[in-house]
C-alpha positions as CSV (number, residue, x, y, z in Angstrom):
1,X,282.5,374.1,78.7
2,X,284.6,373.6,75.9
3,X,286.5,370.6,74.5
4,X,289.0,369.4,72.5
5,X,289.1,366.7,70.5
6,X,292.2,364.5,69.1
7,X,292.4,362.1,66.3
8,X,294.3,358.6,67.8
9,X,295.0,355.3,67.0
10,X,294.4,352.4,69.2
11,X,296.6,349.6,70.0
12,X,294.5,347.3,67.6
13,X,295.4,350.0,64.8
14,X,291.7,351.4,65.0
15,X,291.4,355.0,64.7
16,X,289.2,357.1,67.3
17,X,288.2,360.4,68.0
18,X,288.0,361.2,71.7
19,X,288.5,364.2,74.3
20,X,291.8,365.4,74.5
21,X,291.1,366.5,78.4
22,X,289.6,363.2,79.5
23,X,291.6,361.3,81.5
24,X,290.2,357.7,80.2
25,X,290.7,358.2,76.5
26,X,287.6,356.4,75.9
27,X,286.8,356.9,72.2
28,X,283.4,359.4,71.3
29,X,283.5,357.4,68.2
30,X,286.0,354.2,66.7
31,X,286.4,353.7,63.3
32,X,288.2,350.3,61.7
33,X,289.0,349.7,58.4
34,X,289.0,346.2,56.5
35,X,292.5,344.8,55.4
36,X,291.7,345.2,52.1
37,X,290.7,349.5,53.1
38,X,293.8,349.2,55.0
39,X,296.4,347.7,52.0
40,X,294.6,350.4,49.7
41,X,294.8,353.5,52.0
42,X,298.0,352.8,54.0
43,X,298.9,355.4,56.3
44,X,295.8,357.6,54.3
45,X,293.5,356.2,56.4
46,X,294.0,359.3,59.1
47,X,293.1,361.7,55.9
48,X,290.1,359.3,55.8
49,X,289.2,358.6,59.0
50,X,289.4,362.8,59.5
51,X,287.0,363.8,57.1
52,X,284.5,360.9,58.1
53,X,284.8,362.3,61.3
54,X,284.4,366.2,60.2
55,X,281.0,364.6,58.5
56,X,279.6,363.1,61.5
57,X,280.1,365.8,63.3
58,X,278.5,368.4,60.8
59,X,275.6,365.8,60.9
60,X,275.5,365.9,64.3
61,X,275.5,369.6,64.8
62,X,272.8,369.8,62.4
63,X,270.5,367.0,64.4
64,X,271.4,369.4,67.3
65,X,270.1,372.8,65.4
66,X,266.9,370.9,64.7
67,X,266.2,369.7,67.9
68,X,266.4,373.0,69.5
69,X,264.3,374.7,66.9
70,X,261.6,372.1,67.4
71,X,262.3,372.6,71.2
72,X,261.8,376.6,70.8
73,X,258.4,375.8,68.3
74,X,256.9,373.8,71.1
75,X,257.1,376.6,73.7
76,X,256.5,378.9,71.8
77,X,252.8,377.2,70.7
78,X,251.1,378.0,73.8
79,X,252.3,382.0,73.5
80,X,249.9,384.3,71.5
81,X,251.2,386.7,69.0
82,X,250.5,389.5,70.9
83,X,252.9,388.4,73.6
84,X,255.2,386.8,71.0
85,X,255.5,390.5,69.4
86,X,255.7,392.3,72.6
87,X,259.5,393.7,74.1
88,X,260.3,393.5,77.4
């Protein structure tokens, strides 16, 4: 299953990233800015927020890629080679 994801800000002027199909809205991840971010980036802070959110999510699919290869080494450690080479 697929989702979607949308950028929002919350009441207290936090900015989130949570599913767009989820009835609860509750945030995957909330991100808040200091007054003095805030008076420097002014409505930037979406441009921020977005790419600070693009990097976690790289990060994460990466953390996923690794655990699934490590998953795949371990069962593949008690197959021989033979087996390991042969089609079926």
């Amino acid at each position: 299953m697929s989702s979607f994801y949308e950028i929002i800000e919350l009441i207290n002027g936090d900015v989130a990233l949570a599913r767009a199909d989820d009835e609860s809205n509750e945030p995957l991840v909330t991100i808040r800015f200091s007054a003095e971010s805030l008076a420097f980036l002014g409505e930037e802070k979406f441009m921020v927020a977005k790419a600070m959110i693009e990097a976690g999510m790289e990060a994460a699919g990466e953390i996923a890629d690794q655990q699934a290869e490590a998953m795949l080494d371990e069962l593949l450690e008690g197959v021989d080679e033979a087996e390991k080479l042969m089609l079926h």
